[in-house]
C-alpha positions in Angstrom: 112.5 102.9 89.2 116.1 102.8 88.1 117.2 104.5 84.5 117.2 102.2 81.5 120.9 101.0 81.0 121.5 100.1 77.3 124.4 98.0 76.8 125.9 97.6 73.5 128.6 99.3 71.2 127.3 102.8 70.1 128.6 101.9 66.2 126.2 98.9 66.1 123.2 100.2 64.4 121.0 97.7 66.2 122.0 100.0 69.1 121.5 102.6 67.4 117.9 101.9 66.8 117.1 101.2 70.4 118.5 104.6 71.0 116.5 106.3 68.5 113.3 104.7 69.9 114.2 106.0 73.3 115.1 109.5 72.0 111.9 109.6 70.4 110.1 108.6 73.6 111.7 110.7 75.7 112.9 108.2 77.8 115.9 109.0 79.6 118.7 106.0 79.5 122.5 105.5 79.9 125.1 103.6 77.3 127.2 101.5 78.5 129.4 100.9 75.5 130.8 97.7 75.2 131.8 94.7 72.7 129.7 91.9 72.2 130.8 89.0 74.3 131.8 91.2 77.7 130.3 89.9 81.4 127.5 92.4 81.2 126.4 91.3 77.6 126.5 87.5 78.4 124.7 87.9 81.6 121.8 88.4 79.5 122.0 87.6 75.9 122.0 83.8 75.8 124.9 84.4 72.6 126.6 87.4 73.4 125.0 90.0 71.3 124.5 93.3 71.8 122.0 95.1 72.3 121.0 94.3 75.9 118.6 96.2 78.6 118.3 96.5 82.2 115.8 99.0 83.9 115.4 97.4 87.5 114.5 94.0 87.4 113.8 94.1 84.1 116.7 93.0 81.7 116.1 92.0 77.7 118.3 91.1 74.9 117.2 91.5 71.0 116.6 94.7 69.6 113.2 94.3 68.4 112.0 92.9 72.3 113.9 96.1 73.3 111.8 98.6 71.5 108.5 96.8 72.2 109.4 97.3 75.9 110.8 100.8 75.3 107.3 101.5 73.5 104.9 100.0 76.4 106.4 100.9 79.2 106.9 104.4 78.9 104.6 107.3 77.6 105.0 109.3 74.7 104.6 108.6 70.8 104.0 105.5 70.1 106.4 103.6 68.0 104.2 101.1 66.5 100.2 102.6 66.0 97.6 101.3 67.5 95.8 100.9 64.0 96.1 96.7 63.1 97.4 97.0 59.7 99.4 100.2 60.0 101.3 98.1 62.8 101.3 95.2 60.9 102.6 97.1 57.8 105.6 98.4 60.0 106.1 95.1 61.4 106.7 93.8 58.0 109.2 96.2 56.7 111.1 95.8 60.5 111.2 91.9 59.3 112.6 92.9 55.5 115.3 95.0 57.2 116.1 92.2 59.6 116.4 89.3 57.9 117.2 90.1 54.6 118.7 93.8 54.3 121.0 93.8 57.3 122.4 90.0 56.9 123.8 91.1 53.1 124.8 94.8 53.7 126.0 94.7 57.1 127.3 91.3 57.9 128.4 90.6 54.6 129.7 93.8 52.8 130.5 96.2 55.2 131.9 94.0 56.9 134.6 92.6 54.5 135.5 95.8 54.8 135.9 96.6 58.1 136.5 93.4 59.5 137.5 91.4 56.6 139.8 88.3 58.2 142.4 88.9 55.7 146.2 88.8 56.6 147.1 91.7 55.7 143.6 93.8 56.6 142.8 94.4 52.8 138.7 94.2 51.8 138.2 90.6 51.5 137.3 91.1 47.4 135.7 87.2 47.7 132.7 88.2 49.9 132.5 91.6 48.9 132.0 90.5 45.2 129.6 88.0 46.4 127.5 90.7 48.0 127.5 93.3 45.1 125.1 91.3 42.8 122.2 91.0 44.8 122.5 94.2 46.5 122.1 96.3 43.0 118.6 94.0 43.0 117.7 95.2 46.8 118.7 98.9 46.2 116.1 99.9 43.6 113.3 97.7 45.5 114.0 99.5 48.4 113.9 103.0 46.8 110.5 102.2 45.1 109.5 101.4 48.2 109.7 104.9 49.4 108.9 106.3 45.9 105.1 106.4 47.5 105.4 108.4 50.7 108.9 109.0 51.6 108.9 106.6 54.2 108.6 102.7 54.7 105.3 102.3 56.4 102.3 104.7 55.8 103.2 108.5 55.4 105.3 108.7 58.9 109.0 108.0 60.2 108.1 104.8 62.5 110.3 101.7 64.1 110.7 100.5 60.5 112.6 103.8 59.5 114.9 103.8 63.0 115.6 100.3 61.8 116.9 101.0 58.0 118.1 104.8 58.5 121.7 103.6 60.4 122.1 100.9 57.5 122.2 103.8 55.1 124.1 106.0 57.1 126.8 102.9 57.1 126.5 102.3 53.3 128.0 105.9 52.2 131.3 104.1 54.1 132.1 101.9 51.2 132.8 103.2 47.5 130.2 100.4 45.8 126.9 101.0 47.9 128.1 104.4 47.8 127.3 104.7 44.5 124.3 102.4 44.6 123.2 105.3 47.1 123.9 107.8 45.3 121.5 106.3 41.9 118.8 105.5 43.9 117.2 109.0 44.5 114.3 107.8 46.8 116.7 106.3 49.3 119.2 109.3 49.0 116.8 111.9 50.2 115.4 109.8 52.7 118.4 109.1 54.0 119.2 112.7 54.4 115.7 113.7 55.7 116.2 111.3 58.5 119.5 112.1 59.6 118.5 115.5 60.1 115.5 114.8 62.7 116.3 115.1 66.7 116.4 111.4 67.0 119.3 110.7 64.6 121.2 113.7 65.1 120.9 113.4 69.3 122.2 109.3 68.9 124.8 109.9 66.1 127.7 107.2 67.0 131.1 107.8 66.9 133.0 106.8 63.6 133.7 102.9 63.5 137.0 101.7 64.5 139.2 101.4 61.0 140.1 97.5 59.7 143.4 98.0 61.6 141.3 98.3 65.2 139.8 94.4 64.7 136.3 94.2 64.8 133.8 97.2 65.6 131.0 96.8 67.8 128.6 96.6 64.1 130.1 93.2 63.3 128.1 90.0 62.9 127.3 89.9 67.1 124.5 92.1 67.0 120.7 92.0 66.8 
């Protein structure tokens, strides 16, 4: 069969997640790197987000229906246990990240910073300042969550962890979640064990394009 194309922006940390779950499969896959919105992206995502899949036949859009392929179709570790409530437990935290982590810290924050819509390019202050309240809330839940074994589900790096990691990777980018980093010890050494496993340092993106490049491929048009 054909090698796995993944098609997506390397900076979008949904991107980043698929490649991390095919690095740690040992699957062997090309990158086409490309902006939301381009012919090869709306060919299969319905909206234009990235990431997107083909291998042969196959093609998939959505992150999360990406690694569930990725994990069932190829040998190697498994990236969600076999074990019911060890899944279940990952599948949970995957769901926190998603819909409640990412959506404020990435689409909101970061991205008044690196996108912000203002004329002249400055951090939109409005939205960040909106963000800033409830993120000092998620911060420390987040760090206890890890306070147990280091890691979001059960005592091992799984698909929850490739999901978070790149999210704090991005939030040392910005001086406030910085800092909200840098208090939270749980989530500081995590974030350093992680980057320093095979998977993170073998996918690393480049650096994201600056305010004055427009929109980076880890704007709202990812999933």
């Amino acid at each position: 069969m054909a090698e796995l194309e993944l098609i997506g922006g390397a900076q979008s940390n949904f991107v980043w997640t698929c490649r991390m779950a095919l690095t740690e499969k040992g699957v062997p896959y090309s990158l086409a790197s490309v902006m939301p919105h381009t012919p090869d992206v709306d060919a299969i995502h319905p909206f234009g987000k990235i990431p997107v899949m083909r291998h042969g036949a196959v093609t998939l859009c959505e992150s999360r229906a990406i690694c569930c392929y990725i994990d069932r179709a190829f040998d190697g570790p498994a990236l969600i246990p076999a074990d019911s409530a060890r899944a279940a437990e990952i599948e949970q935290w995957i769901s926190i990240v998603n819909t409640t982590i990412d959506p404020l810290w990435m689409r909101q924050y970061l991205a008044a910073y690196i996108f912000p819509g203002t004329a002249d390019g400055a951090p939109n202050r409005p939205v960040i300042e909106a963000a800033l309240p409830k993120m000092e809330q998620q911060f420390p839940v987040m760090d206890r969550a890890l306070a147990r074994t280091g890691y979001l589900a059960g005592g091992a790096f799984s698909l929850a962890d490739m999901y978070f990691t790149p999210i704090l990777y991005y939030m040392q980018r910005a001086p406030e979640s910085a800092a909200m980093l840098e208090a939270n010890a749980n989530l500081k050494s995590y974030l350093e064990r992680n980057l320093a496993r095979p998977c993170m340092q073998a996918t690393m993106p480049p650096p994201m394009p600056g305010r004055s490049e427009g929109k980076s491929a880890d704007g709202a048009k990812a999933a």
